[in-house]
Backbone bond lengths (Angstrom), bond angles and torsions (degrees), N, CA, C in turn:
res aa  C-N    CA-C-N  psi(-1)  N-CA   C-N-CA  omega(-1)  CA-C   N-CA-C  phi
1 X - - - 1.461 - - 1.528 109.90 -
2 X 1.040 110.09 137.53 1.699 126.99 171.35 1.401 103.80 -59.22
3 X 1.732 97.94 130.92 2.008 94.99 164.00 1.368 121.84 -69.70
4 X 1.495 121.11 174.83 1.081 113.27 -179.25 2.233 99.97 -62.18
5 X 0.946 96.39 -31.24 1.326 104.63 -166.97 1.228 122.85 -71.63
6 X 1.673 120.33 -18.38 0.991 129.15 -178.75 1.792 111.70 -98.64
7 X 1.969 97.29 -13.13 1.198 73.41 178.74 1.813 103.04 -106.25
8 X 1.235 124.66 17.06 1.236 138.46 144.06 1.259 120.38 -30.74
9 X 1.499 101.93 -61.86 1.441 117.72 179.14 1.481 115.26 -69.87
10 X 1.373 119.95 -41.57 1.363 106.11 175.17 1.531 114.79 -78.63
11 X 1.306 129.26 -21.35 1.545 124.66 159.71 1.491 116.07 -42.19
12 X 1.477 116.52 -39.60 1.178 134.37 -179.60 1.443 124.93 -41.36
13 X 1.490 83.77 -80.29 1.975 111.85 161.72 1.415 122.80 -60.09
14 X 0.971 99.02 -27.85 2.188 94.29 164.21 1.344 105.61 -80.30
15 X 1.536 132.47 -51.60 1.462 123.94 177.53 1.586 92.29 -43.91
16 X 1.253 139.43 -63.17 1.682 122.71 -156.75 1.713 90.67 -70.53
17 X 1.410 118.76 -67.48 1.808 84.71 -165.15 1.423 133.19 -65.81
18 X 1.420 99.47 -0.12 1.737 106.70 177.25 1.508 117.78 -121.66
19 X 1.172 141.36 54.97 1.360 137.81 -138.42 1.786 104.95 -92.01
20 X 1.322 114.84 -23.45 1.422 117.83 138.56 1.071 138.76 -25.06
21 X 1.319 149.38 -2.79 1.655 129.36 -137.75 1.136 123.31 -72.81
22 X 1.471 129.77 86.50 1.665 140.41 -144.65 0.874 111.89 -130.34
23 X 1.683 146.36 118.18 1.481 120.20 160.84 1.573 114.56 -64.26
24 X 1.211 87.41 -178.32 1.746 98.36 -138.60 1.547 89.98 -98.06
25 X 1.613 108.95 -16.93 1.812 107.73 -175.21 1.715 114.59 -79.99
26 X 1.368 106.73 147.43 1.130 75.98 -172.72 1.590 103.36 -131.07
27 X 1.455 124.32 154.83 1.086 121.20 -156.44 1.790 100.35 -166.82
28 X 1.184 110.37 161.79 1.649 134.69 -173.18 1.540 125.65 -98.03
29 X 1.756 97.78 -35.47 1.425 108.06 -168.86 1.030 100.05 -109.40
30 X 1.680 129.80 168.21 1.970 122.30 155.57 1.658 105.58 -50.94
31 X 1.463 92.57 -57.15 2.123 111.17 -177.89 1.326 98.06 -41.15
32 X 1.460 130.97 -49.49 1.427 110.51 -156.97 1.860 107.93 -99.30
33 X 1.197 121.25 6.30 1.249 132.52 149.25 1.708 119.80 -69.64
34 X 1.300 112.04 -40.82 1.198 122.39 172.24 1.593 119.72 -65.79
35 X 1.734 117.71 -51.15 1.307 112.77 154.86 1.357 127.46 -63.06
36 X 1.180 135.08 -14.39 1.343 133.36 174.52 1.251 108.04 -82.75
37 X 1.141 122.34 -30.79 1.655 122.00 163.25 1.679 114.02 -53.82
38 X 1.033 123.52 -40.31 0.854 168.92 -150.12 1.565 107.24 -90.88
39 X 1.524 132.41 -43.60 1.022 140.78 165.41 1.822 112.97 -83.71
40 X 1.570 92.93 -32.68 1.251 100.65 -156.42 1.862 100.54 -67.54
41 X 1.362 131.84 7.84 1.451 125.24 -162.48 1.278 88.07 -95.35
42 X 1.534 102.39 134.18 1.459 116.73 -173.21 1.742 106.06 49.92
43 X 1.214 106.24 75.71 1.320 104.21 159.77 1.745 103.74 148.80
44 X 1.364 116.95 150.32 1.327 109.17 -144.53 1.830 96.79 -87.08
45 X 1.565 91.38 -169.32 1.695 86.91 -179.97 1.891 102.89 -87.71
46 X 0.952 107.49 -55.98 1.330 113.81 172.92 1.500 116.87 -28.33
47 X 1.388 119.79 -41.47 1.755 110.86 158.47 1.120 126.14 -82.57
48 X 1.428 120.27 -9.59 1.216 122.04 175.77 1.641 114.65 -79.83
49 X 1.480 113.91 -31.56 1.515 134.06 159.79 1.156 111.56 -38.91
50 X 1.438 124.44 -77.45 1.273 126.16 141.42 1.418 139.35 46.98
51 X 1.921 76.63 -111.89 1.542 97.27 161.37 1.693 140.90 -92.51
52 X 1.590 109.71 -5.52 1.064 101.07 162.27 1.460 144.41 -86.06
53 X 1.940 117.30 -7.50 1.545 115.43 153.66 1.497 107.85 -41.33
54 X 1.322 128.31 -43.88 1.537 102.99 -156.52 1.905 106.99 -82.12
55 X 1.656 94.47 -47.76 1.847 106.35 161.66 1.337 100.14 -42.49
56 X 1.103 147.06 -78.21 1.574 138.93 179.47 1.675 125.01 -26.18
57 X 1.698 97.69 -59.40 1.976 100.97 174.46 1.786 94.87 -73.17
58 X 0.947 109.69 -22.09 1.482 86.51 -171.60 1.772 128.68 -93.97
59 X 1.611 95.60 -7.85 1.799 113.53 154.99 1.382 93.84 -140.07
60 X 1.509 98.45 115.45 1.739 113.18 -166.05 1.499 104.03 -95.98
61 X 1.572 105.54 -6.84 1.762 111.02 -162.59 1.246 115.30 -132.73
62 X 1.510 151.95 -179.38 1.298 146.92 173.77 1.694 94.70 -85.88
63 X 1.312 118.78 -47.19 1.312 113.95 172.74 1.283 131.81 -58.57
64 X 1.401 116.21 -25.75 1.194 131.15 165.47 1.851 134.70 -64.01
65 X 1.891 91.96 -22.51 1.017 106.00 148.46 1.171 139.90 -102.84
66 X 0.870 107.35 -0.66 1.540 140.36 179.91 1.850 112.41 -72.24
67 X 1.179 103.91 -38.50 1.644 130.50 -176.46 1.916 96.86 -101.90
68 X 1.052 130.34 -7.53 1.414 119.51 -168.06 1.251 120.27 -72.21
69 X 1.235 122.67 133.38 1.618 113.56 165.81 0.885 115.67 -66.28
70 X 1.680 125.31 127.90 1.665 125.10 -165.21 1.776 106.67 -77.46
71 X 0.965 103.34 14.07 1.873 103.82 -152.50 1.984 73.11 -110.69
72 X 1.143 100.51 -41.81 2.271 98.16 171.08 1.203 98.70 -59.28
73 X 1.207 122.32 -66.65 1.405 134.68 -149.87 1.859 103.86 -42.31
74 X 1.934 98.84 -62.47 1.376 100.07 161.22 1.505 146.13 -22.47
75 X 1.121 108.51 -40.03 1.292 141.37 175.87 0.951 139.26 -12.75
76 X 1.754 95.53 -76.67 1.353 173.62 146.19 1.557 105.32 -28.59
77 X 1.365 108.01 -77.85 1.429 123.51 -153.37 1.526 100.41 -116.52
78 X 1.087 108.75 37.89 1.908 125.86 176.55 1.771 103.48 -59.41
79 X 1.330 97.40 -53.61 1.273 102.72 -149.46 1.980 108.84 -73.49
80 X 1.540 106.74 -31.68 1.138 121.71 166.57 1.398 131.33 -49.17
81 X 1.673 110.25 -6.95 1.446 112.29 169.51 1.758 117.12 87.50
82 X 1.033 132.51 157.91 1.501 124.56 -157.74 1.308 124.41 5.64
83 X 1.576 108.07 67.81 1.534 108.40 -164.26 1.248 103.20 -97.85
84 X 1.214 134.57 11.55 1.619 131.40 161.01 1.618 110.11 -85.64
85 X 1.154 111.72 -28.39 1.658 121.96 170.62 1.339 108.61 -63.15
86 X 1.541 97.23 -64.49 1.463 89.38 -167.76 1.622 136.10 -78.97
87 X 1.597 91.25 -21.24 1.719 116.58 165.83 1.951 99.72 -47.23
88 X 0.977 109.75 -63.41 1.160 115.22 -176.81 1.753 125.58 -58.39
89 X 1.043 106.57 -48.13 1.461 127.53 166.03 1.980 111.81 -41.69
90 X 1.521 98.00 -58.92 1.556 117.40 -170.54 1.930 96.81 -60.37
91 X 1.584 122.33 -49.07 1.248 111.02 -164.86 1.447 111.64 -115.64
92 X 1.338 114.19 30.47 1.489 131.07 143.97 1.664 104.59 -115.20
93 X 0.947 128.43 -11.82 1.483 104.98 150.62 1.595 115.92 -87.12
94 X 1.449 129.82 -37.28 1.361 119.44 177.02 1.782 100.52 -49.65
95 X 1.314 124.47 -30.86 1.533 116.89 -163.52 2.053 89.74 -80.05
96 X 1.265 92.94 -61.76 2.299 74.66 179.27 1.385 130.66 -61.69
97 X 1.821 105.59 -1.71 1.470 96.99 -177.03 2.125 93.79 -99.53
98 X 1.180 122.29 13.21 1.150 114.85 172.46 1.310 119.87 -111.14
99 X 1.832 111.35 -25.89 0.895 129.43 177.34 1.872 116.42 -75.13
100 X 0.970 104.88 -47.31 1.710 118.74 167.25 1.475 139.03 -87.97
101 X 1.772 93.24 -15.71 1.469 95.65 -166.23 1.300 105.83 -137.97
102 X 1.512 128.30 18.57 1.417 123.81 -178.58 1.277 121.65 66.96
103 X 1.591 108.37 16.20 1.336 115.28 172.86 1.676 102.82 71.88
104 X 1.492 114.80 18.02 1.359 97.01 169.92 1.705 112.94 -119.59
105 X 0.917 150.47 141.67 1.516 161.35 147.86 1.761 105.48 -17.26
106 X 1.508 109.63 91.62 1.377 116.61 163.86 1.189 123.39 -37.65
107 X 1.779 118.82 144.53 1.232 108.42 -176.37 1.190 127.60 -104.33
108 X 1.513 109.00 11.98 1.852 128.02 -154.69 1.434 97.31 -116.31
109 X 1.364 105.70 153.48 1.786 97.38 176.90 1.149 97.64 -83.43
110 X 1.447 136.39 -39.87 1.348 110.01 175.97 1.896 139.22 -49.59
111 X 1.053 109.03 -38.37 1.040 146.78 -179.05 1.924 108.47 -69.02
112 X 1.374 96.56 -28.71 1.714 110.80 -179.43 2.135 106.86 -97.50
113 X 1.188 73.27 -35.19 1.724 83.20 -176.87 1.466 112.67 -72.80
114 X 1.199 112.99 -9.59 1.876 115.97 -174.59 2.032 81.08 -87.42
115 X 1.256 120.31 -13.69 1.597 103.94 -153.46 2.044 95.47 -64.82
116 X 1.388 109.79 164.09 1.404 111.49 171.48 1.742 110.79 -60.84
117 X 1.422 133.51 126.56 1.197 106.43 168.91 1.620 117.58 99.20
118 X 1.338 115.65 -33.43 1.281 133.90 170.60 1.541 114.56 -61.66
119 X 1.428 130.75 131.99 1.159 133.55 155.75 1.711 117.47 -138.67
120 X 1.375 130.59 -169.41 0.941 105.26 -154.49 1.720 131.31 -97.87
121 X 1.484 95.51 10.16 1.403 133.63 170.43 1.849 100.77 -65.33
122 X 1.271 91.53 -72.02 1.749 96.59 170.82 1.185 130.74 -39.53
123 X 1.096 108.13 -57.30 1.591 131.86 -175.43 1.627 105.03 -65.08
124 X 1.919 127.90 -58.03 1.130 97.35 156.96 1.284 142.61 -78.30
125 X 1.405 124.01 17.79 1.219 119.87 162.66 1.856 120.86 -91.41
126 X 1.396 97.67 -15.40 1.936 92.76 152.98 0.908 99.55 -95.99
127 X 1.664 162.86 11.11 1.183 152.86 173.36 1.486 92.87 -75.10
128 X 1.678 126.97 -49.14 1.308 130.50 -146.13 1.938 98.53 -97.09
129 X 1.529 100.63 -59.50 1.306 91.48 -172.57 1.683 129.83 -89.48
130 X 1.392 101.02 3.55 1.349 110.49 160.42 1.351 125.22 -101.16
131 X 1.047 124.82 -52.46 1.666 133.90 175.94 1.492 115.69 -76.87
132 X 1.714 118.92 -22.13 1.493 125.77 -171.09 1.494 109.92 60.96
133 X 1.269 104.73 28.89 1.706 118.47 165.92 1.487 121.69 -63.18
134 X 1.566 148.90 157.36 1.110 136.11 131.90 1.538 120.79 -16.84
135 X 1.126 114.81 133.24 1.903 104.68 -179.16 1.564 100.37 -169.32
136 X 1.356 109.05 121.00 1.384 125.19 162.90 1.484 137.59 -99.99
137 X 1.259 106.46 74.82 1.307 126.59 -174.49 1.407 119.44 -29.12
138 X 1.239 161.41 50.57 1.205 138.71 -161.87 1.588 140.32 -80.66
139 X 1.479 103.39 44.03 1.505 109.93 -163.43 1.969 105.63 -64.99
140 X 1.515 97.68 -170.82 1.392 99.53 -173.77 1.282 130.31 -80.62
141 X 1.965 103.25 0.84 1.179 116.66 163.37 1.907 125.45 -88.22
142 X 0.979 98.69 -4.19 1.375 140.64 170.03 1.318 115.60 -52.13
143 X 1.109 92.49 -80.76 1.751 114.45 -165.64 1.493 96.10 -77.67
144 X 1.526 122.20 -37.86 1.329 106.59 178.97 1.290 134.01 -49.86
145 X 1.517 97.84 -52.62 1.109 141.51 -179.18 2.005 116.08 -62.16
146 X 1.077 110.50 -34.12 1.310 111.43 -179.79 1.575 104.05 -94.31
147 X 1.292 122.95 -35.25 1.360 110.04 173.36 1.385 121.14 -82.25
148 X 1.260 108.91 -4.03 1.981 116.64 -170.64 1.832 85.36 -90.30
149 X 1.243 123.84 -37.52 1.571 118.11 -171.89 1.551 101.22 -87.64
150 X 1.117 129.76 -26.74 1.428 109.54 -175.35 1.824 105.54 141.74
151 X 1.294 118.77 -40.96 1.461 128.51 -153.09 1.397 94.63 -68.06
152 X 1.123 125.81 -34.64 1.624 114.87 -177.13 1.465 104.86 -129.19
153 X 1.495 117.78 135.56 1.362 121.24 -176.61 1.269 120.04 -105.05
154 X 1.362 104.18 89.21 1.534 117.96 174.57 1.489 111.89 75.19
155 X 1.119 123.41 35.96 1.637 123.65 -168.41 1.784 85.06 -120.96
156 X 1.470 100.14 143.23 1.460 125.28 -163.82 1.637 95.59 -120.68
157 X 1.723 123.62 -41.64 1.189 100.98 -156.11 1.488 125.36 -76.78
158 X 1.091 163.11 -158.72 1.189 143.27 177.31 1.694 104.75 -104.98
159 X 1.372 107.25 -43.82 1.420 124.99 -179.63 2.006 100.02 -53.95
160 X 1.036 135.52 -53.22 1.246 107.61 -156.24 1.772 80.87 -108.90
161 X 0.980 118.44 -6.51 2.154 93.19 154.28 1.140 109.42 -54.64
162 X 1.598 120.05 -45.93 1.295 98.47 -167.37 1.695 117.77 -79.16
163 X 1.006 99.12 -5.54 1.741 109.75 -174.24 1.839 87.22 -67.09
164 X 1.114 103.32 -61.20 1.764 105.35 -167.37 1.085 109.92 -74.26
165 X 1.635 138.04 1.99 1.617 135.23 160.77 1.259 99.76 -81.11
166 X 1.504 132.36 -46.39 1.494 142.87 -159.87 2.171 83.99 -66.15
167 X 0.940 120.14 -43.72 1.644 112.90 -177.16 1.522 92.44 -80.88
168 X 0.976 169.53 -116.10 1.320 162.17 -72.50 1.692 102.17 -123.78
169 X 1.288 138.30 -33.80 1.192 105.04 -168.25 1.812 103.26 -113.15
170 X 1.349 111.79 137.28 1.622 114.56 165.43 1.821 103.38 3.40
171 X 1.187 113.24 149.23 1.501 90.15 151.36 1.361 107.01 -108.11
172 X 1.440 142.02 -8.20 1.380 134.65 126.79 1.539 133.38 9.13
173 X 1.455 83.60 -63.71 1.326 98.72 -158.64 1.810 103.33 -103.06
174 X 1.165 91.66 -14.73 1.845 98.16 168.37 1.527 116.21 -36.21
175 X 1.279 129.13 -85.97 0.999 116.12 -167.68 1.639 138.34 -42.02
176 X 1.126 82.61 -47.51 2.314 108.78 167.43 2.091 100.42 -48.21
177 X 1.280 70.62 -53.23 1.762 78.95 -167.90 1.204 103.39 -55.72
178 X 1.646 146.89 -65.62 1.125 145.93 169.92 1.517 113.24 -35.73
179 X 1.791 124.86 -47.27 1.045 121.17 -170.52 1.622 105.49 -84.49
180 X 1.342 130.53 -8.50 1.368 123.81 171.86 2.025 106.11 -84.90
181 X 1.148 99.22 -6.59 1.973 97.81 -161.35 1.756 76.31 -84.27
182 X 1.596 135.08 -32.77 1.154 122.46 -175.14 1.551 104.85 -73.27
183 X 1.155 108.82 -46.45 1.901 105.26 176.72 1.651 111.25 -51.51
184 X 1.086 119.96 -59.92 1.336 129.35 161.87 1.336 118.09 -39.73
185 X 0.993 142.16 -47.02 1.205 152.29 -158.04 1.540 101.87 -85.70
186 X 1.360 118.79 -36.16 1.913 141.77 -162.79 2.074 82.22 -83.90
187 X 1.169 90.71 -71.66 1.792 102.85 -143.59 2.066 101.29 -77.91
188 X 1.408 114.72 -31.49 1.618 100.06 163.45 1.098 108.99 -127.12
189 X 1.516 126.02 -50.29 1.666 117.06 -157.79 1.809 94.13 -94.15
190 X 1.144 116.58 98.20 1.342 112.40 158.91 1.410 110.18 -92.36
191 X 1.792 119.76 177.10 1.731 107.53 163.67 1.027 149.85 -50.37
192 X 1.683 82.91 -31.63 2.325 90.61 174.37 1.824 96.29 -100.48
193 X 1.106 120.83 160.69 1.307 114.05 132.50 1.720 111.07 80.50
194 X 1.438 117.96 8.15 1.380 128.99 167.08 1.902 115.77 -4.47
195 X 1.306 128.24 113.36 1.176 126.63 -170.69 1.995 95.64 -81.87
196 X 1.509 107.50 78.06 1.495 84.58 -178.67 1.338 129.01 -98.52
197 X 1.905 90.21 16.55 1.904 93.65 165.83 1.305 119.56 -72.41
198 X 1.246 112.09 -29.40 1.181 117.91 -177.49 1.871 123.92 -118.46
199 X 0.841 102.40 67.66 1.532 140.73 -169.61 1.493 128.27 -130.38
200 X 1.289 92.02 91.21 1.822 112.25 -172.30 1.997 96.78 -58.31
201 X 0.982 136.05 3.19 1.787 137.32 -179.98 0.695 91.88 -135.50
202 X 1.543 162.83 -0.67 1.227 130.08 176.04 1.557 133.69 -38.25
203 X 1.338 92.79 -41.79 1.828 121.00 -166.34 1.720 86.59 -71.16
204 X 1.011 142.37 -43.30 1.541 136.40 170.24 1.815 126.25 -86.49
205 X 1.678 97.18 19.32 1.620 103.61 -170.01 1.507 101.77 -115.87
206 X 1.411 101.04 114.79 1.429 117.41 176.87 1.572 113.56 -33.87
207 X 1.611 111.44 -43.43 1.468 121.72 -168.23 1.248 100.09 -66.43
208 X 1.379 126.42 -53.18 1.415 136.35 -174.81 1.589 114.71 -72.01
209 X 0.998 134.24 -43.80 1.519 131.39 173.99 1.543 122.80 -86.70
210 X 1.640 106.18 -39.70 1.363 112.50 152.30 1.825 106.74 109.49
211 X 1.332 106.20 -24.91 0.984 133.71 178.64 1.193 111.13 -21.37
C-alpha cells in the first residue's frame, strides 16, 4: 500500500500532467450530465457525445422527457447499447426528478441513489462535477489503476474502493483525482501494455518498482 505521502506525491504529479480534470461527457444541463452518465454504462463517452446533441434538440426540457415515448427515446440512443434499459431509466427518472425534486438534480447521495438507473458511480460523479462536492469516482479505469499503483490492494469491488479512497485521498482533491486516474488510464497506463517509460509516477507505482 502507498503512504499517505507517497500518494500526496502522486496527486501532485497528475495535477501537473493533467491540469484539466474534466469529464470527458459533455453536456449543458445538471439532468443531461446525469443521463449521459447514464448512457455512458457499457459504452464509451465519445459515443455517447455523439448521440446526445440530437437526444438533447430533440427533448430540450426535463418535461419534455418526462412526457417522451420511451419507444422515441430508444431511437435515439440505439447505438449506445442496452437502450431499452436505459431509454426507460432516463424518462422515468425525468418523471421523479419533477415529481420529488422540483425538477432539479438532488444534491445528497441518498437522495440521488433513489434516482431510476442511478448507482453510486453516478451519483458521485454529480456529487463532484455538479455541486463541487467530495466524489469518488470509481470507474474501471479506477480500480485498475489504483490497484496496479499501489493505493488499493487487490480489491476489485467498486463499493469498498471507494470506502478506502474516502480514507486516503484529500476529499478536496477527490474528485480531480478520480477524473485524472481516467486521463491516465486513456493516454499511458491502459490494461495491456502500460506506457511506463513515460510515466510521471512510475517511481511511486507498485507495478513499476515492484516493491
Amino acid at each position: 500500500m502507498r503512504t499517505h505521502e507517497q500518494i500526496s506525491q502522486i496527486i501532485a504529479l497528475l495535477e501537473n500532467d493533467y491540469p484539466g480534470a474534466e469529464c470527458s461527457l459533455e453536456f449543458g444541463k445538471d439532468y443531461e450530465l446525469l443521463f449521459s452518465v447514464r448512457l455512458a454504462a457499457q459504452c464509451t463517452d465519445e459515443r455517447v457525445n455523439k448521440i446526445t446533441p440530437a437526444l438533447f434538440a430533440r427533448f430540450p426540457s426535463l418535461l419534455a422527457f418526462a412526457e417522451a415515448d420511451i419507444a422515441e427515446v430508444e431511437e435515439y440512443i440505439h447505438s449506445c447499447g442496452f437502450f431499452r434499459a436505459k431509454a426507460k431509466d432516463i424518462v422515468l427518472c425525468s418523471q421523479m426528478l419533477l415529481a420529488e425534486h422540483g425538477g432539479k438534480v438532488p444534491d445528497t447521495m441518498e437522495e440521488l441513489l433513489k434516482l431510476p438507473g442511478v448507482g453510486r458511480k453516478t451519483a458521485n460523479l454529480i456529487l463532484g462535477d455538479v455541486f463541487g462536492l467530495p466524489a469518488y469516482v470509481v470507474d474501471t479505469h479506477c480500480i485498475r489503476l489504483t490497484n496496479r499503483i499501489g493505493i488499493i490492494d487487490g480489491q476489485k469491488d467498486p463499493t469498498k474502493i471507494e470506502m478506502v479512497l474516502r480514507q486516503v485521498l484529500p476529499p478536496e482533491k477527490s474528485s480531480d483525482f478520480c477524473h485524472r486516474m481516467v486521463l491516465h488510464g486513456r493516454a499511458v497506463c491502459p490494461a495491456r501494455s502500460p506506457k511506463c517509460e513515460i510515466c510521471s509516477i512510475r517511481h511511486l507505482c507498485l507495478h513499476f518498482t515492484g516493491e
